[in-house]
N, C-alpha and C positions, 0 to 999 in steps of 0.2 A: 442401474442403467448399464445397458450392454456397453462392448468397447464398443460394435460396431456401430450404435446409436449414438455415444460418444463422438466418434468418430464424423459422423451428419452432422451436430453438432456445429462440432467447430468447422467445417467446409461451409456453412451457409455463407452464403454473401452478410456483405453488411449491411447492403441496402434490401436483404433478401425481404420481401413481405409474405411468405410462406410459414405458414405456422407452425412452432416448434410441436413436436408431439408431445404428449403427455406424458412425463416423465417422472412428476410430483406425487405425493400424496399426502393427506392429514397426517396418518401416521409416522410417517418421518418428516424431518427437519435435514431440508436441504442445504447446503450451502454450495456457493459458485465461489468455485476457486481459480483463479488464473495460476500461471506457472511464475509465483512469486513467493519467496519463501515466506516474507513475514505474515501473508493473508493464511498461507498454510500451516504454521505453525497456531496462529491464536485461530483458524478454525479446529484445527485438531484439541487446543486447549479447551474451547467451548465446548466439544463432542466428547472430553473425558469428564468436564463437569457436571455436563447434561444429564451423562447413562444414566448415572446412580439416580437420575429424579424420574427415569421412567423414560425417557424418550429416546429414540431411536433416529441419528444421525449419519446423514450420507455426506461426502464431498464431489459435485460434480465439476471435472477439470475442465474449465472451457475458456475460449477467451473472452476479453473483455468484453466486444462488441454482443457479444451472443449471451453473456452473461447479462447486462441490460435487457436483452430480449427478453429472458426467459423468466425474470421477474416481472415483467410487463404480462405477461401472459399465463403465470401462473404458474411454472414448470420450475422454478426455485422461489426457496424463503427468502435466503438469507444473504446478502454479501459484504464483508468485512473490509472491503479494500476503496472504497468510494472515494479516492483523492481526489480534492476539491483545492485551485478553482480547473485543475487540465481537465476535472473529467462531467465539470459543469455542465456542455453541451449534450451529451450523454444523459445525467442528471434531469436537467428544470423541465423539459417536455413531459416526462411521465411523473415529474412529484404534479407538476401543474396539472394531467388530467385525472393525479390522485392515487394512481397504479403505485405508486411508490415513496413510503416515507421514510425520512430518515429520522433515528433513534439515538446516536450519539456522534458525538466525535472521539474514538478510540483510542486515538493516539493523540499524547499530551508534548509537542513540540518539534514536530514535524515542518518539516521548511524544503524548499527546492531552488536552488539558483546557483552561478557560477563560483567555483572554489579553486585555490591553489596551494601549494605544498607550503606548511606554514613556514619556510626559508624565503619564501617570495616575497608572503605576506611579511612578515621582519624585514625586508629590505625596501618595502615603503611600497609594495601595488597591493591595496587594501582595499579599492575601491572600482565599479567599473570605469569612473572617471581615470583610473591610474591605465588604463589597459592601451587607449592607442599612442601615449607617448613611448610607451614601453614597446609597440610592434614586434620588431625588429626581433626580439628576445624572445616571442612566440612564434616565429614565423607567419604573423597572423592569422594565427590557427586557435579555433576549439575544438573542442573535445566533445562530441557528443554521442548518446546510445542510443540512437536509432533512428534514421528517416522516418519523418512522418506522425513521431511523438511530439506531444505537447512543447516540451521544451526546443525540440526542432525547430515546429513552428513560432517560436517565440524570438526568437533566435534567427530567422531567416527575416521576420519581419521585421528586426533590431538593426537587420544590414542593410535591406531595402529602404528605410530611412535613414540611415546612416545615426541613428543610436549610438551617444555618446565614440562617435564618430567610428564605430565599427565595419562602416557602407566599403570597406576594401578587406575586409576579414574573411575566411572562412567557414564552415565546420566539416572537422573532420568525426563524420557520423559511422559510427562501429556497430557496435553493440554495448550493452553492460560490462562485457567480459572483454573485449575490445577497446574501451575505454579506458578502465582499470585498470587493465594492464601497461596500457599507453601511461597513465601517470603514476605506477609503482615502480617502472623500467626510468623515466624523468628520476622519481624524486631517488633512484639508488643511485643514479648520477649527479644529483642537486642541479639537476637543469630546470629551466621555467617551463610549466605548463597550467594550462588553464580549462577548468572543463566541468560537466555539470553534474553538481552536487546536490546531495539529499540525505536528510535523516527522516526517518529512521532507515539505516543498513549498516552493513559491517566496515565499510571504507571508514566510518565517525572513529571504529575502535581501533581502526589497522593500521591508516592514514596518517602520518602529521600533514594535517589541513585545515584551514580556514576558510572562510565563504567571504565575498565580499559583498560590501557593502552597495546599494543601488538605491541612491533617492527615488528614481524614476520609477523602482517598482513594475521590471519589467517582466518578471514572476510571479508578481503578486504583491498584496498590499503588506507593508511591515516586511520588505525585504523577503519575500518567496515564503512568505507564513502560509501553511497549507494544513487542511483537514483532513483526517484522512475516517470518514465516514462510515456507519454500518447502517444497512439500508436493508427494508424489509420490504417484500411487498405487503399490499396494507390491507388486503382482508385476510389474510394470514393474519396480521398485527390484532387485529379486530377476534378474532376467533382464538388467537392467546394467549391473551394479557397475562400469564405467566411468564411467557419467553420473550414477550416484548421488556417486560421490565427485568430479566434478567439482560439483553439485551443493551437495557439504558445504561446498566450499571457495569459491563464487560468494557474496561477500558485500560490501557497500561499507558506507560510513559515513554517516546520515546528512545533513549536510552535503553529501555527493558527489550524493546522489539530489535533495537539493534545488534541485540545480545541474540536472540531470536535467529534470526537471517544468519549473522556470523556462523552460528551452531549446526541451521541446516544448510544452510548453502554454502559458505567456506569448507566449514571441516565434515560438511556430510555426512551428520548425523541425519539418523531417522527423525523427522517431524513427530512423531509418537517420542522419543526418547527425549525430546529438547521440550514438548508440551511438558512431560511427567516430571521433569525436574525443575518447572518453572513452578508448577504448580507445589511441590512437595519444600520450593525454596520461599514461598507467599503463602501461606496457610489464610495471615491475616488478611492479607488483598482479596484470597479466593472466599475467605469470612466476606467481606466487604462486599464483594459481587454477586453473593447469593441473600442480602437483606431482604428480607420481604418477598423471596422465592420459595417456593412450596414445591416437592414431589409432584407426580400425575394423582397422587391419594390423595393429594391436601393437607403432607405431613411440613415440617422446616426443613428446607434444602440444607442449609448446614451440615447439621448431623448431621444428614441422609449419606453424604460427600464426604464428610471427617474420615466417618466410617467407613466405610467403601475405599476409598483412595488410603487408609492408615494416615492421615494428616494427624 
């Protein structure tokens, strides 16, 4: 894809009803990637394990909203990043009219809700019921990355009802980069701060932090437990049950992708250098993902990949 076509892309509106152009084709294996490091590192992982079977892998950079589109309509395969339940809304209309299945849950322990520097939590606010005795010590302030993300709105509708009595709190909404920094600049001073947290990323490895605890479940059910989804479009899926069932079986931990993100987004490494050392550091996982995966010839993906990558 061109930049400049690139470029259309990501300007469409969100409510745009203008059809993407055709961008796709059988012979390659698209993938939509937004500007997030851990969907671009395990799409780059999947495009080094792919080649050797024959196939031919694009990443198209787009955002979220347009990357929904363009599986709805043809113009991408693949998307690795499907966090479920924020991006549900997104999600249920096109799995319901069929345009779109999903294939796994990718990541094994992914969760989303409010966290603080584990000195806080040590000193007894472990829960969001600890937060509006404590006020004062927040300025009643969080921490959030971004107007108009998921957890914003969750979070705005927690104040509007006054949510374990939040209805006088703030959010102080930044960015990712914005936020982080607001709580590495806190905890190098062992002050209180509170703000919203997720694995998989690299704040889990950098962090001393804890998440707290919410009966209410105002992230999600089991305390901000989240999927994080790869989703195909489904006559793609249907035309090849090869890549679908490699597909099934591309899934990491957690932990592994937060190691992922840390590599390219912290210390800015190349996404190609952090994919080829994941891959050359799991021989058996990438044995494991290729079961019952065959080349474009009909040969064992295995071998095909040992070889070729020197695993």
């Amino acid at each position: 894809m061109t930049h400049t076509l690139t470029k259309t892309l990501i300007a469409l509106p969100l409510a745009s009803a203008i059809a993407l152009p055709a961008i796709a084709d059988d012979a390659t294996l698209d993938f939509g990637v937004p500007a997030w490091p851990g969907i671009t590192v395990k799409s780059e992982i999947a495009s080094q394990l792919l080649q050797p079977l024959g196939y031919e892998t694009r990443n198209q950079e787009l955002g979220l909203q347009v990357i929904y589109q363009a599986l709805e309509t043809g113009d991408l395969d693949v998307f690795l990043g499907g966090w479920m339940p924020a991006q549900q809304d997104m999600l249920k209309p096109r799995e319901e009219s069929g345009d779109i299945i999903r294939l796994a849950n990718n990541v094994d322990g992914a969760q989303m809700t409010l966290a603080v520097p584990e000195y806080v939590y040590e000193s007894g606010i472990q829960s969001f019921a600890d937060l509006d005795a404590n006020r004062e010590r927040f300025n009643g302030e969080i921490y959030g990355f971004g107007a108009g993300s998921a957890a914003s709105e969750i979070l705005n509708k927690a104040i509007d009802n006054d949510t374990w009595g939040l209805g006088d709190w703030s959010i102080v909404d930044t960015s990712t980069v914005g936020m982080l920094s607001a709580a590495e600049d806190a905890i190098s001073r062992q002050e209180p701060i509170v703000w919203v947290g997720w694995t998989p990323h690299w704040m889990n490895l950098e962090l001393p932090m804890r998440y707290l605890d919410d009966p209410k479940n105002l992230f999600g059910e089991n305390n901000g437990q989240s999927e994080v989804l790869t989703l195909m479009r489904s006559d793609y899926a249907e035309s090849h049950p090869n890549l679908k069932a490699f597909f099934e079986q591309f899934t990491f931990k957690a932990e592994e992708q937060s190691w992922m993100i840390q590599g390219f987004g912290l210390e800015e490494r190349s996404a190609d250098e952090v994919a080829n050392e994941w891959i050359r550091s799991n021989p058996e996982r990438v044995q494991t993902m290729l079961e019952g995966v065959t080349t474009q010839e009909g040969e064992p993906a295995w071998p095909a990949v040992r070889d070729a990558l020197s695993l």
